[in-house]
C-alpha positions as CSV (number, residue, x, y, z in Angstrom):
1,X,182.8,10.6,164.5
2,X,183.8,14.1,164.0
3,X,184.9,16.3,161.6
4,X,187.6,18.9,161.2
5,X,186.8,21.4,163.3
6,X,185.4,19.3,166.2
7,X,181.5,18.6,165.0
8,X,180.0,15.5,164.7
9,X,179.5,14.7,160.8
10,X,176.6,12.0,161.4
11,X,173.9,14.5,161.3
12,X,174.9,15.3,157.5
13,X,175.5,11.7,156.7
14,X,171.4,11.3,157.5
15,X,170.5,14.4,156.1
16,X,172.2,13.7,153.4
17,X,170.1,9.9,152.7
18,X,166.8,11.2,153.9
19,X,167.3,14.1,151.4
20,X,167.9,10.7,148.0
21,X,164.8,9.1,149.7
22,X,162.7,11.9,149.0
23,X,164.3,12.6,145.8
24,X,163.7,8.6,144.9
25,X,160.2,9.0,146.3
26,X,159.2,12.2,144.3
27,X,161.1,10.9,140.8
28,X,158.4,7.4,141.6
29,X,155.4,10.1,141.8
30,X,156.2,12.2,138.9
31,X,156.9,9.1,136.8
32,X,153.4,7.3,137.8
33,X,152.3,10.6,137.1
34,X,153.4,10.4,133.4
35,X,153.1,6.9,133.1
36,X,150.3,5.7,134.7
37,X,149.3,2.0,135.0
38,X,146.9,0.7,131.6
39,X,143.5,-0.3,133.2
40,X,142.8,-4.1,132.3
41,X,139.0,-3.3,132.3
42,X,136.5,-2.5,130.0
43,X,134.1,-0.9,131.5
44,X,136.2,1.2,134.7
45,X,132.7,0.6,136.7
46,X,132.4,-3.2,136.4
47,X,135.1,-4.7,137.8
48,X,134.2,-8.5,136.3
49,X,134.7,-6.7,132.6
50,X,138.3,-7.6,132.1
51,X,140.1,-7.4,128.8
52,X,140.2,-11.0,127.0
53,X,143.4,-11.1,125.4
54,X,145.2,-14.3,123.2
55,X,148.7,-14.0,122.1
56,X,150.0,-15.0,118.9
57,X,153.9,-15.8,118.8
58,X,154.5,-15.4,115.1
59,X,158.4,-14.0,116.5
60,X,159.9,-17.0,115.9
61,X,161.5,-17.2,119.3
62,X,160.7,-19.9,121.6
63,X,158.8,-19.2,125.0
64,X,158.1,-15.1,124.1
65,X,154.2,-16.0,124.0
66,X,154.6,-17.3,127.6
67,X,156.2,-14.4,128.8
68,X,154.0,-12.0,127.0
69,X,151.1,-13.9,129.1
70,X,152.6,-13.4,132.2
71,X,153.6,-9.9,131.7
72,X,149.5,-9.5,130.9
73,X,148.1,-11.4,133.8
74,X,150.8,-9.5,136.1
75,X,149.1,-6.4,134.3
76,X,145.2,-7.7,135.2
77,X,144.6,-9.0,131.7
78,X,142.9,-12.5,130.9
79,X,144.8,-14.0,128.8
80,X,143.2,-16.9,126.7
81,X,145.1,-18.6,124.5
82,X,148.7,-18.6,123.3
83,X,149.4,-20.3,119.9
84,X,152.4,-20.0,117.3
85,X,152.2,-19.2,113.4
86,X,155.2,-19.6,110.6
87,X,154.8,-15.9,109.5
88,X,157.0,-13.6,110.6
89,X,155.8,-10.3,110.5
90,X,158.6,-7.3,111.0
91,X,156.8,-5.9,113.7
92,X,153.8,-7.0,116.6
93,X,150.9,-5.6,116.4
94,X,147.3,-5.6,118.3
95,X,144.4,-6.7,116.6
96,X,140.6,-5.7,117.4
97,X,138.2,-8.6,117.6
98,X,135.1,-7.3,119.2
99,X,135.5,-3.6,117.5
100,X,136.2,-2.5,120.7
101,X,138.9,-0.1,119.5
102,X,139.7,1.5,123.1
103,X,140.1,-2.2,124.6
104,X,142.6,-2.9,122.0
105,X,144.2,0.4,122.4
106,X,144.9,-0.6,126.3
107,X,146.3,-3.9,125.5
108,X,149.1,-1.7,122.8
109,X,149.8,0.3,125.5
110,X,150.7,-2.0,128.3
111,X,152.5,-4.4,125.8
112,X,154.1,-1.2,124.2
113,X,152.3,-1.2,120.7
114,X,152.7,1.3,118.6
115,X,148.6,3.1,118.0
116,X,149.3,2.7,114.4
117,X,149.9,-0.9,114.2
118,X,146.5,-1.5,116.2
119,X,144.2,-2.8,113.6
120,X,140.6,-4.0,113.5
121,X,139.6,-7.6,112.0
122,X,136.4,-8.7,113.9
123,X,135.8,-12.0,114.5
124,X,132.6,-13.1,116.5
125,X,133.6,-16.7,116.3
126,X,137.0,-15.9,119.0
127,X,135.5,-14.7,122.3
128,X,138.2,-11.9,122.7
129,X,138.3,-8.5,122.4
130,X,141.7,-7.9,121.2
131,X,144.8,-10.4,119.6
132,X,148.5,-9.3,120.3
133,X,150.5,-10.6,117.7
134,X,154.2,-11.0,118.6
135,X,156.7,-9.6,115.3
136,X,160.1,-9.3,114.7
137,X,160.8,-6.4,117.4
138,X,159.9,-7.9,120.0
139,X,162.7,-7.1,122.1
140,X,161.3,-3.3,121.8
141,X,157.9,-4.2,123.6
142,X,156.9,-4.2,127.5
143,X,157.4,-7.8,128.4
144,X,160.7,-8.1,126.8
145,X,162.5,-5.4,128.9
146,X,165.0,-6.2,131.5
């Protein structure tokens, strides 16, 4: 293949994808970077202390628990239990069980929580340090993006 003026073009063509490779590659660093993965531990020095999590559907739609719990478990998280309420709250929200505050932060962010809708409400009778509680906007969080 040649072009005008006689010189072969196919050293431009594979310039030309090596140069979007390392432009792909560097836009995947700086975004890990900004972004980095939530840590499904707490204690980062124990690797056996993993975040218990259970999920409570109260969304209204059929199945988002179960997707919620595999988003988690993809994520590291132990999740415990799903189950469904009537309430519909207008948005989801992460409750503190343990008053472990930080562990609960970590499961907002992952699911994509806003901080102020993290809330604390121990319970020593549920072995679990935080509760997501699935709301009405549930197609802004984590799991529910496609």
């Amino acid at each position: 293949m040649s072009g005008a003026g006689g010189r072969p073009i196919w050293p431009w063509i594979v310039i030309s994808i090596l140069g979007v490779m390392v432009v792909v590659f560097l836009g995947s660093m700086v975004w890990r970077f900004l972004s980095p993965p939530v840590s499904p531990l707490v204690n980062e020095e124990d690797p056996r202390s993993i975040i218990q999590v259970e999920i409570v559907n109260a969304s209204g739609r059929q199945g988002a628990g179960r997707e919620t719990m595999e988003f988690l478990r993809e994520r590291g998280f132990d999740v415990v239990e799903i189950s469904s309420v009537n309430e519909r709250p207008r948005y989801s929200s992460i409750v503190d069980r343990m008053g472990d505050k930080a562990s609960a932060r970590k499961v907002a962010v992952a699911v994509g929580v806003n901080d102020t809708l993290v809330v604390s409400e121990i319970d020593s009778m549920r072995f679990v340090r935080a509760t997501v509680v699935l709301g009405g906007d549930i197609d802004n969080l984590e799991p529910f993006q496609k």
